[in-house]
C-alpha positions, 0 to 999 in steps of 0.5 A, a space after each residue: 424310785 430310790 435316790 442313793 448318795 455314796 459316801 467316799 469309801 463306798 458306803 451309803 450315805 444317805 437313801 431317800 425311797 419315794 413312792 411311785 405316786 409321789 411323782 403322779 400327783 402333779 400330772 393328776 392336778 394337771 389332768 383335771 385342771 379346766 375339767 367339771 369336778 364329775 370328771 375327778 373320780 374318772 382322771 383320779 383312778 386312771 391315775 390309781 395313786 396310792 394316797 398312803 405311798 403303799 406302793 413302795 
């Protein structure tokens, strides 16, 4: 996902890409609260998050 800001003459402004998985590390936390931690690598790779944002 990529936020772009144009400025006045319609030119960029600023870009701020993010990495896909920056927007799943919350609904992981989500996912393993209230479970055993066996459970963890189970919900974490159904997740497949990219730990060093490689999937840009």
């Amino acid at each position: 996902m990529t936020w772009v800001r144009l400025a006045d003459d319609g030119t960029i402004d600023r870009c701020h890409p993010r990495d896909p998985s920056w927007f799943q590390w919350p609904l992981l936390e989500a996912a393993i609260e209230g479970n055993i931690v066996a459970d963890f690598p189970l919900c974490n790779k159904s997740f497949n998050g990219s730990y060093s944002g490689q999937d840009l």
